[in-house]
N, C-alpha and C positions, 0 to 999 in steps of 0.2 A: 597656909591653906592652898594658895596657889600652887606652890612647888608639889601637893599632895594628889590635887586636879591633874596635872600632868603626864605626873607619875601611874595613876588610875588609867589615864587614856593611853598609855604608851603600856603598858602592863596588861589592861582587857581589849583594845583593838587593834592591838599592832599586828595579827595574824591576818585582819582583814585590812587593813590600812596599806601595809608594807608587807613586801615577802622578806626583806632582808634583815638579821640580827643586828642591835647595837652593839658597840665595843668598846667597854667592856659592856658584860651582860647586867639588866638591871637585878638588884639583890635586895632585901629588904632592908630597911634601916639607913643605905646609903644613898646621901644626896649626890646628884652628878652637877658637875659644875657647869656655867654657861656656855662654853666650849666644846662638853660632851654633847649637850643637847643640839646645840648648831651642827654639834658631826651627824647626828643622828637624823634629824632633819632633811641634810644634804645626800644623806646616804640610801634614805628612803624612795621608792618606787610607787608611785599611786597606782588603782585598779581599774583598769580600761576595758574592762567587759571579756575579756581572755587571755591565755598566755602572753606572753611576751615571748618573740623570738629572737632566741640569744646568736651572740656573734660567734658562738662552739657549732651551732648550728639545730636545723625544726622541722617542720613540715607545718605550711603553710591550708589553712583550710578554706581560704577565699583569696578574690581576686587582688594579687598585686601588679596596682598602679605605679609606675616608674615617672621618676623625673622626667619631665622635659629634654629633649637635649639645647645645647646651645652652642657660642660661639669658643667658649673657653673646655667645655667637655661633655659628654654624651652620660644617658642617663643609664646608663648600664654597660659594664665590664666584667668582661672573661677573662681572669689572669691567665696567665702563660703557666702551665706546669707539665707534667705529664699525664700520658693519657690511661685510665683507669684499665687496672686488668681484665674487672668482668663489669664492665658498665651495665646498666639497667636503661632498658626503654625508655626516653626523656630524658636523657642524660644529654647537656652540652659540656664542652669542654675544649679548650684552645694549648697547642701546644706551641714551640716551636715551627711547626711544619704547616697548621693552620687549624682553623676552628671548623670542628667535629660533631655530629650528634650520634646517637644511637636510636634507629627510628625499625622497629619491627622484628627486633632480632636481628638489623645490621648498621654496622657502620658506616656513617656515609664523610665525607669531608666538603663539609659546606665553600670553604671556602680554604686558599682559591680551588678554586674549581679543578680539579685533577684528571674526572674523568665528564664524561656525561650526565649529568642530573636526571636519573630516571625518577618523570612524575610520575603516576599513581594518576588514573585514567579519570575524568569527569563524570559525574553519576546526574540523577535528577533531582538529587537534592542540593550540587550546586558544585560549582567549579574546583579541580584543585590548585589553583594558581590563581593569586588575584592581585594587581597591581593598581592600589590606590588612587583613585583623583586627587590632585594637587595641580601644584603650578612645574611651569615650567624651570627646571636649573639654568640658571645665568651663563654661567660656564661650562656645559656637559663634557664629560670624558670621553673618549671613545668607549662602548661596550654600555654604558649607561641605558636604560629603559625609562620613561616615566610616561604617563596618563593625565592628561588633563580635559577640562568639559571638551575639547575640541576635539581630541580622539589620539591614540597611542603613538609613541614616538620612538625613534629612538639613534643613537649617535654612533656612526659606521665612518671610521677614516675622515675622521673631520667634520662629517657634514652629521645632517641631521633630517632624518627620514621618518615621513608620515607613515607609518604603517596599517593603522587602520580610524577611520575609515580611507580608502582609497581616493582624492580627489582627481588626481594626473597619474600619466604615465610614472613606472618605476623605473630611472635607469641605472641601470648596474653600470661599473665599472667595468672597462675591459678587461677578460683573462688575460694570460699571464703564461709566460713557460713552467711556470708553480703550482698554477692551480685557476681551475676554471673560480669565477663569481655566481656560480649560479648549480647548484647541485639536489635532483632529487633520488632520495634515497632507494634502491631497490626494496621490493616488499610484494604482496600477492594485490592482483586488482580485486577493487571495491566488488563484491558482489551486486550492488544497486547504485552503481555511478549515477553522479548528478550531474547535469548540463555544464558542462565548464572545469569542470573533472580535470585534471591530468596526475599522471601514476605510471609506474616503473617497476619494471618486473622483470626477470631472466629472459623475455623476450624481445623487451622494447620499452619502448615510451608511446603511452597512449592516451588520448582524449576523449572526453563523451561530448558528442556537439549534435544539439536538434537530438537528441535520442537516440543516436549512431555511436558506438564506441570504434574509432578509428587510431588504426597503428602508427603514428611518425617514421618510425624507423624501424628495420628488421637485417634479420641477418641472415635470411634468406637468400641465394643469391640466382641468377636467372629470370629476375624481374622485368616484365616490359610492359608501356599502357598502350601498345598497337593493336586495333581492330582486327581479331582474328576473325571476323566473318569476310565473306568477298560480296558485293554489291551492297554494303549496306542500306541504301536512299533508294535502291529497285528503281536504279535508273538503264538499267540493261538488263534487254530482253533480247535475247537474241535467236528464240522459238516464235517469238511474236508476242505482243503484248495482249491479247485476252486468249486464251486456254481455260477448257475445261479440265479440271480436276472432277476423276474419275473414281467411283469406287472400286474399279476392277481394278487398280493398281494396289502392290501389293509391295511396298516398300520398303520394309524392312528386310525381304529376304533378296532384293534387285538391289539394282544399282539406283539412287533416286534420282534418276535423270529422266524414270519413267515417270516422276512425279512431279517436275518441275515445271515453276511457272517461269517467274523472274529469273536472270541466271543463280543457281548457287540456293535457290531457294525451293524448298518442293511442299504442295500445297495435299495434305492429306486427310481423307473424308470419308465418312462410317455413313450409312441409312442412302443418304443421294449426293450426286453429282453435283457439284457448285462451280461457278464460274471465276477466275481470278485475273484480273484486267491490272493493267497501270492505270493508274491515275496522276492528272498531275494539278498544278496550283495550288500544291501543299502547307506551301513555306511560311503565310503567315501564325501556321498553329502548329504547324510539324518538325519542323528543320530542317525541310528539304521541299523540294518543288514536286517529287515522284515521291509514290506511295504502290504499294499491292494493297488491292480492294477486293475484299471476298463478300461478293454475295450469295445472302442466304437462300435457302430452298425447302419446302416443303417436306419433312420426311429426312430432315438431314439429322445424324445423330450424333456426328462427332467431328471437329475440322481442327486441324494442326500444321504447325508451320515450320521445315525442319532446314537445317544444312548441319553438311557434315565437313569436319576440318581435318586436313591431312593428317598424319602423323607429325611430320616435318614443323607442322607448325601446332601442333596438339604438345608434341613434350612439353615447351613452354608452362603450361596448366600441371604436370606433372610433377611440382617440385614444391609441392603443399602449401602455396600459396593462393588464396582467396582469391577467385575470379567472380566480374560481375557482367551480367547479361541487361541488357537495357533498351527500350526503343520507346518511339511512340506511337499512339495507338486511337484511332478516333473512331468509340464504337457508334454508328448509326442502326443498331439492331432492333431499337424497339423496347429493350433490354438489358437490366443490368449484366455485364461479364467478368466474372473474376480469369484472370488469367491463370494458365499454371505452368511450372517449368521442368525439363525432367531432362538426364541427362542419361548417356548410353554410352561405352565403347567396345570395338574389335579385340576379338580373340587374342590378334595378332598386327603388323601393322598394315593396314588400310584396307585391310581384308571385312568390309564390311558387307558385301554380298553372301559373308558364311554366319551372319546373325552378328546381333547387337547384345553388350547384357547392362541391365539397367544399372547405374552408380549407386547402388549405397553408401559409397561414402560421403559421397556430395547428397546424397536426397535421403532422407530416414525412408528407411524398408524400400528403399529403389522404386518410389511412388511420386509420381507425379505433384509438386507442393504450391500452393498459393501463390499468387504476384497481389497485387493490388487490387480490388475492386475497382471499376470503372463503368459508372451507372451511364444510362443510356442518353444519346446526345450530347455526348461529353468527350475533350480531348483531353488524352490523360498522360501520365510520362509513368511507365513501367521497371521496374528495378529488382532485381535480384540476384544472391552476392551467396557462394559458397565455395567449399573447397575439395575441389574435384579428386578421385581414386587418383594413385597411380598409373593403373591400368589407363589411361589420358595421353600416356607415352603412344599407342598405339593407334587413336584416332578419336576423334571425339566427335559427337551427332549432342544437338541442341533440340529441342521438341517443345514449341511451344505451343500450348493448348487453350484451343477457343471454346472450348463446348460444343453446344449442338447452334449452331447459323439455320432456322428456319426463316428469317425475313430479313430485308435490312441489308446492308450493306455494315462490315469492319472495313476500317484500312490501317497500313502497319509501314512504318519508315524508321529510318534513322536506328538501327541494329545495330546495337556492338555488343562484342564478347573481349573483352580485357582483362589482363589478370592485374587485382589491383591489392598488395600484400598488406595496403594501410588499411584496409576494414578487417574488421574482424568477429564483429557480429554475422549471422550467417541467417540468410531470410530475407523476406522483402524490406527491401531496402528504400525508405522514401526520401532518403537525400545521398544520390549516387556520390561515390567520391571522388568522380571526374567527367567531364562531357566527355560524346561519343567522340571514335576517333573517325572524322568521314572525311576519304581522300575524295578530289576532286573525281570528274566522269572518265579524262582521258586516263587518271591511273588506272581505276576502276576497270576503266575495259581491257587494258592489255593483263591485268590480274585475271580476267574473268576468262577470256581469250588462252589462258592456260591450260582451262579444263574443258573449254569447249570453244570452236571457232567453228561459226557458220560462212561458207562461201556462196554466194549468192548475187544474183544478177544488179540487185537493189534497184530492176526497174529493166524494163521489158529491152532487151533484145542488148541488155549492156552485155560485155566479155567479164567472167568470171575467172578464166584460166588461159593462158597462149598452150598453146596446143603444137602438133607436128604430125603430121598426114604422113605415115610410114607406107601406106602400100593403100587397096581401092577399098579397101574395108577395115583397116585398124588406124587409130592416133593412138599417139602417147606423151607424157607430160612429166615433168620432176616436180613437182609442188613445194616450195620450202615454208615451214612452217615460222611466224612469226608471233607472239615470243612461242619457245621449244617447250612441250606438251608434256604436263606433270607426268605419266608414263604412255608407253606407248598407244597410240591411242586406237580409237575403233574409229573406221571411213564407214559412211553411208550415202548413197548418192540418192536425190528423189528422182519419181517415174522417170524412165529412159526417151519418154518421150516430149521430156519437159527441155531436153537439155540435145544442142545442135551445136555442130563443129560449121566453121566459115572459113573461107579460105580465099584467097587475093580474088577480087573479082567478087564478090559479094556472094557466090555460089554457096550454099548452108545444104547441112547434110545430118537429119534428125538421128541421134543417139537409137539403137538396138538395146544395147548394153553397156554398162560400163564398169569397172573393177579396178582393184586396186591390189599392189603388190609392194616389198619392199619398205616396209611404215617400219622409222625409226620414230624418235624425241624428237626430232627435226624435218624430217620430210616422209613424201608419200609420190610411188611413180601410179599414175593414172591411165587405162586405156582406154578406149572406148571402141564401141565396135559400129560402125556405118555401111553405107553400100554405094560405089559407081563415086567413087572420088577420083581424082590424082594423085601418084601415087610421089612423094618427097616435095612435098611445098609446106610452107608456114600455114597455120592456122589459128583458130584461139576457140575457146568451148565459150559457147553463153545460153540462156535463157530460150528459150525454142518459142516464145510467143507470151506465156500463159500468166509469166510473174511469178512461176512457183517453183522453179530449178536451185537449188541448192545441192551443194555439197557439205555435209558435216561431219568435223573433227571432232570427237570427243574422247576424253580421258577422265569422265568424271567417275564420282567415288561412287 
């Protein structure tokens, strides 16, 4: 009866019990021995809720969990064989030469590493690369990475480097005749750089710092950061220090000498006449002791502050690199003033008496552009940074614009124009890429003294010039110029009656006339016309009483 029970259970449930047949098969009538039934027993397979995956091979329809690994062997192994003809997408496989996947329709070789591991970019649904928290390796390799609560690490020539977060300084090893330690890739710059940016391009290597994107390096060449303006601190005046500026002057088709205040600077005004004085005890808001002070006027409709730079020293700007204009600026107007900046050059070179044309390249539509706002009772530090035409070759005019000065008092110091090739944003600029460049007064004046030298008594009855009494009504004089006058220059002597010849014996003999012939880069012969002299004796020309006798040199633009 037992033998019959068994036989019943192995006859109607062995299709669900067991997938596998016995051997021999059961038949009716025949009993199988104790032997057969233990084979059958052993040979059997219980039902574990679905296929079974065979070792011919399957497809797997949920998560497999792999062993552990440990110290004797790892929980998973890629044999070595070769590499399939037409792999399919998820396919790993290890050859010889190293282990392979097939990811996207291409082949990559995981390991070792052959070429560059192109990731597949971060999206916001979450990173494509993620390096576990664990502990740290006892013994790290070189090339090694790993992550722990503390923050990324990783093992470089021995050592072992925090990578992020950053606690200290990172220091690299020293290059090499092999090969720098420290390399960024060429690529286009960020459209929306972040403070602390740095990136490399066909042009350079640049940084975003305070909100300024600035150049390191360029391969520009003709670069200099010398103050092309002359008096920058408006500590010479050699017209005199208060002048009105005029609106009958008309400066852009003259020479602006008809417009100057300070040397080198010329002070220009629409609606009324304004007043432009030195000032001085600048220095603890300005950075300099002298300032130009334009006060306002009733009815004024427009005031600008200009100088023009030779060519000689204008190409410099010519060679496409970023120049920036800078001063400071203390408005007491009453009111807020934005400043504005415009820039102009000659036809030709220095020929700025045949008109100016305004720079488009440096200013959109050749129009006067913003500086900084600077609300009222405030000292401000003004900035602005582009990249001037070409046409720069041929001379360059600066124009900067106050508005309309109805009351109040501006004042303006510390000017410079430098071309500086490390910025490269272009606009007002609020963190300059270099302090002005302000030579001392005594440079100052023999620079200024190139475009214009006044001779003057500097105080009543001093000698301006030695002189020589040719006959009872004529002197004459050789003048040599100190330093030699950017081009030839124009002589102008004031009234003839300001200005007396003296001769041994204290005998003075007031000027008729006087002229000038022979005007090189270096000198100028002087005559003067008198009456009831001696005629071949020494003499010297001075001041005739009044304090107002000059003679002036000029060669300005």
């Amino acid at each position: 009866m037992f033998i019959l029970v068994i036989l019943l259970i192995f006859g109607f449930c062995g299709e669900v019990w067991a997938q596998s047949q016995p051997n021999p098969p059961y038949q009716y009538g025949i009993t199988r021995t104790a032997g057969q039934i233990n084979n059958d027993f052993a040979a059997k397979q219980n039902w574990l809720g679905s296929n079974p995956l065979l070792i011919s091979g399957g497809a797997l329809t949920g998560l497999l969990d792999l062993y552990p690994s440990s110290s004797t062997s790892s929980g998973f192994n890629v044999g070595i064989g070769t590499a399939p003809a037409a792999p399919n997408n998820g396919d790993i496989w290890e050859t010889s030469s190293g282990l392979y996947a097939r990811i996207g329709g291409t082949t990559y070789q995981l390991l070792p590493v052959a070429t560059p591991l192109d990731i597949p970019g971060s999206s916001t649904s979450g990173a494509q690369f993620n390096i576990g928290i664990g502990s740290a390796p006892t013994s790290p390799n070189n090339g090694d990475l790993w992550e722990t609560s503390v923050g990324l690490f990783a093992r470089i020539a021995g050592l072992t480097y925090q990578l992020s977060p950053i606690i200290g300084p990172i220091a690299l090893t020293p290059s090499s005749a092999t090969r720098a330690q420290f390399n960024l890739g060429i690529g286009s710059a960020p459209t929306s750089p972040n403070n602390g940016d740095v990136w490399e391009t066909t042009s350079g290597i640049f940084t975003q710092d305070n909100g300024v994107t600035q150049q390191f390096t360029t391969s520009v060449s003709a670069v200099t950061s010398a103050n092309l303006f002359r008096n920058p601190r408006m500590d010479v005046w050699q017209r005199g220090t208060s002048i009105t500026a005029s609106t009958a002057n008309t400066c852009a088709s003259t020479t602006l000498a008809a417009c100057t205040q300070a040397d080198g600077w010329g002070v220009i005004v629409t609606g009324a006449n304004l007043v432009a004085a030195q000032t001085t005890g600048n220095s603890a808001n300005m950075g300099s002791n002298a300032a130009l002070q334009i006060s306002g006027a009733s009815g004024n409709t427009g005031t600008a502050l200009e100088q023009r730079i030779e060519a000689a020293l204008s190409a410099q700007m010519a060679q496409g690199n970023s120049v920036t204009v800078q001063f400071e600026f203390y408005n007491n107007s009453g009111a807020s003033i934005t400043p504005t900046l415009l820039g102009y050059y000659p036809g030709s070179a220095n020929t700025f008496s045949s008109g100016v044309t305004a720079d488009t390249t440096g200013f959109s539509g050749g129009s006067a552009q913003n500086m900084q706002a600077c609300v009222a009772a405030t000292y401000c530090k003004e900035a602005y940074s582009f990249t001037p035409s070409a046409n720069a070759a041929n001379g360059y005019e600066i124009a900067i614009g106050l508005g309309a000065l109805t009351s109040g008092t501006v004042a303006i110091t510390s000017v410079s124009l430098q071309v500086t090739p490390n910025v490269i944003a272009a606009g007002a600029n609020s963190n300059p890429p270099s302090n002005p460049d302000l030579r001392n007064i005594g440079q100052e004046i023999t620079i200024c003294q190139r475009y214009l030298d006044v001779l003057s008594a500097n105080g009543v009855a001093n000698a301006i010039l030695g002189s020589s009494v040719n006959s009872a009504t004529t002197t004459a004089i050789t003048a040599l110029f100190y330093p030699v006058q950017r081009a030839v220059p124009v002589i102008s002597f004031s009234a003839a009656s300001t200005l007396q010849i003296v001769v041994p014996g204290n005998a003075s003999y007031t000027t008729s006339a006087n002229s000038s012939s022979a005007i090189s880069l270096g000198s100028v012969n002087i005559s003067s016309t008198i009456s009831g002299a001696t005629a071949l004796q020494p003499g010297f020309l001075r001041d005739a009483g009044a304090g107002t006798a000059a003679i002036t040199i000029s060669s300005e633009l």
